[in-house]
C-alpha positions in Angstrom: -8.5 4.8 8.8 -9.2 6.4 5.7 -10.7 5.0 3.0 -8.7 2.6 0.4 -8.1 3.4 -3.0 -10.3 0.7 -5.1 -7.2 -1.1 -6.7 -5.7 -1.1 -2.6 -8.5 -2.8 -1.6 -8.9 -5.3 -4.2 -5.3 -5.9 -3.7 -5.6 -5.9 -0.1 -8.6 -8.7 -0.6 -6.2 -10.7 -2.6 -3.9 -10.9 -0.6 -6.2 -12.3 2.3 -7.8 -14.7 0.5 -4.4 -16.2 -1.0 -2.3 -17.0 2.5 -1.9 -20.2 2.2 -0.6 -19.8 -1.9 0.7 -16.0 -2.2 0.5 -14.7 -5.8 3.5 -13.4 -7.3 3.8 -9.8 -8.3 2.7 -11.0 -11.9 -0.4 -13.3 -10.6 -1.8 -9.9 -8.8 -0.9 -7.6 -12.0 -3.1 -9.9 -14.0 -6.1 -10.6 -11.3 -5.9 -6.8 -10.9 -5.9 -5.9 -14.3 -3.4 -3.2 -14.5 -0.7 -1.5 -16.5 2.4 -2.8 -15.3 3.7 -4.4 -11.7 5.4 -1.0 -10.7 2.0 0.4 -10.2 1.1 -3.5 -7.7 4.9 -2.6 -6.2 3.3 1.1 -6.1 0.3 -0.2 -4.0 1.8 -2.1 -1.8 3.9 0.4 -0.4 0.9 2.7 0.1 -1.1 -0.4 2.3 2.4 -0.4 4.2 2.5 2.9 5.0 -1.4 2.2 6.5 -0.4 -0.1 8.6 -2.3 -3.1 6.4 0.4 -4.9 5.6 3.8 -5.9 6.7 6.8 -6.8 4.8 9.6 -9.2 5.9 12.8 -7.9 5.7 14.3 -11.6 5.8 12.3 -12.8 3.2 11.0 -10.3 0.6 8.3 -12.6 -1.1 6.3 -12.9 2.7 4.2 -10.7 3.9 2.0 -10.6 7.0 -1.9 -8.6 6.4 -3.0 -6.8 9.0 -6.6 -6.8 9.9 -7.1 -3.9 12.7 -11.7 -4.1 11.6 -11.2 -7.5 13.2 -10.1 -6.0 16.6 -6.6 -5.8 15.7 -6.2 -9.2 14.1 -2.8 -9.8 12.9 -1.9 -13.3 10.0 1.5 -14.5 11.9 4.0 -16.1 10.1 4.6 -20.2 11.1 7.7 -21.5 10.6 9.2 -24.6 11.3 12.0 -25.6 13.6 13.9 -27.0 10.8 17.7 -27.3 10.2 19.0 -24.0 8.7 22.8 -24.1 7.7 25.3 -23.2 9.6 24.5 -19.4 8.9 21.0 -19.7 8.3 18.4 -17.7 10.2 14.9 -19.6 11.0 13.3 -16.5 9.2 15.1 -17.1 6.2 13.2 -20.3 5.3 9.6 -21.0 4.2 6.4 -20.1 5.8 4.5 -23.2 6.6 1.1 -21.4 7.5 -0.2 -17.9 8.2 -2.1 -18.1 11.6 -4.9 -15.4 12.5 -4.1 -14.3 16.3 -5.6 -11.2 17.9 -3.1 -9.2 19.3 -6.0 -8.5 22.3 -6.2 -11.8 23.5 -2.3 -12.0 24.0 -1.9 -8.6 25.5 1.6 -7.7 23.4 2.6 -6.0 20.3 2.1 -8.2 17.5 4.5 -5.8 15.5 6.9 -7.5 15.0 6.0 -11.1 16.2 6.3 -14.1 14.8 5.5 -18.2 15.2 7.2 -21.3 15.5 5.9 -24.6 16.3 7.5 -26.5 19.0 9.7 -30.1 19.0 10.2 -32.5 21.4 9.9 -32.3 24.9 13.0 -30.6 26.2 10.9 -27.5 27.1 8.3 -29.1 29.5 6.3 -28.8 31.6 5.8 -24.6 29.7 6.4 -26.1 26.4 5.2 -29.2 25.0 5.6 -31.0 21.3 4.0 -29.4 18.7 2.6 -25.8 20.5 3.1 -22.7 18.8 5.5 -20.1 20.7 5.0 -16.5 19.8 8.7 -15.0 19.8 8.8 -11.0 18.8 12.1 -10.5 16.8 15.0 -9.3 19.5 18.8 -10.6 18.9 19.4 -9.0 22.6 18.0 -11.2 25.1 18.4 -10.6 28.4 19.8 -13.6 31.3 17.2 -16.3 32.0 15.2 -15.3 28.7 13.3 -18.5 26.8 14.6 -17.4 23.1 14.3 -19.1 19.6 17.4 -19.2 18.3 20.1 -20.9 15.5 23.3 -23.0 17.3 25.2 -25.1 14.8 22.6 -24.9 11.7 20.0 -26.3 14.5 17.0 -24.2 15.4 16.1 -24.6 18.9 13.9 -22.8 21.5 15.9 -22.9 24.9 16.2 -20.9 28.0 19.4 -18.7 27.7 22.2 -18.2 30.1 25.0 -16.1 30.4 28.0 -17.0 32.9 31.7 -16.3 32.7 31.7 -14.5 29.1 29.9 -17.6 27.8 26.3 -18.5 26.9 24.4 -21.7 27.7 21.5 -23.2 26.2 19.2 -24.7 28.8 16.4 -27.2 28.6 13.1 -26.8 31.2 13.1 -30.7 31.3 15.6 -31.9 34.1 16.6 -34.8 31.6 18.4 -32.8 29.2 21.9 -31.1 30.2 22.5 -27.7 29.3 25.5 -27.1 26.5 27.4 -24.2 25.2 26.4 -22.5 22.1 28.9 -22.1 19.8 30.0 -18.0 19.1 30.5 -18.6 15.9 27.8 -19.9 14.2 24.7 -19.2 17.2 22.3 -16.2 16.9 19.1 -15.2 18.4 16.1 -15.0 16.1 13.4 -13.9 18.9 12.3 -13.7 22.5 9.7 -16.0 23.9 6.5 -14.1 25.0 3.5 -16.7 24.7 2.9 -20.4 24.1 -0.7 -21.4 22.6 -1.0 -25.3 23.8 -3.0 -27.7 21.3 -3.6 -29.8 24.0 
């Protein structure tokens, strides 16, 4: 990678050491002493275009850094499983935390991945309370696929089933009965691809 400009990197440091509290486009302007927050806008287009940092399109104030020196360490979003409106979209809402994970160690893209942590035990024995799912971003999923997605305001991870033009949500855990997701206010936020247990 070639070397960052001196404001790019101080911005770029910034930005890593402020996760948990991002400063707005003003707080940076001042901590970076320069002329106008064009020029921050200016620099954080360049460490996009080097791969440094990643914008969310749901959610222009949240970013994600990129940290490829620390073998391709990647800050993922967190959010919460929380209740979203009856159009809302999980990645809509607030980040809860920024969690390092090494794209390495889970052997997939982290490009454009993403975290939730799990509720309730209707995804047992692969999911239990409280562990965080990776989910990449993918509103196609295919039959049998375990998705995060939005039914009814409600976001839920479930297993996803498609039979006679109609699509079922499905629990792991024998207990629960499957239901019908409602057409007209369900959508699919991401495709399951790992689960990190805190047990």
């Amino acid at each position: 990678m070639k070397r960052l400009h001196p404001t790019q990197q101080k911005l770029l440091d910034l930005l890593k050491n402020n996760l948990s509290n991002p400063l707005t486009i003003r707080e940076l302007q001042e901590e970076l002493n320069i002329s106008s927050t064009s020029v921050v806008h200016h620099h954080i287009k360049e460490l996009e275009k080097k791969g440094l940092l990643k914008k969310n399109p749901n959610n222009p104030n949240d970013y994600v850094v990129v940290m490829p020196e620390e073998n391709e360490t990647i800050f993922l979003n967190l959010y919460g499983l929380a209740e979203c409106g009856p159009n809302g979209i999980i990645l809509d809402g607030n980040v809860e935390d920024k969690i390092p994970v090494s794209a390495k160690l889970l052997g997939i893209s982290l490009k454009d991945a993403f975290l939730v942590k799990a509720r309730g035990d209707s995804m047992i024995p692969k999911i239990n309370d409280g562990d965080l799912v990776v989910a990449v971003k993918n509103n196609n999923p295919q039959n049998n696929d375990i998705v995060v997605c939005v039914n009814n305001g409600e976001a839920l991870i479930k297993k996803i089933s498609f039979r006679e033009n109609k699509i079922y949500l499905v629990s792991l855990n024998p207990v629960f009965e499957e239901f019908e997701a409602n057409n007209e206010f369900f959508a699919v936020e991401g495709i399951v691809k790992r689960v990190i247990s805190i047990t």
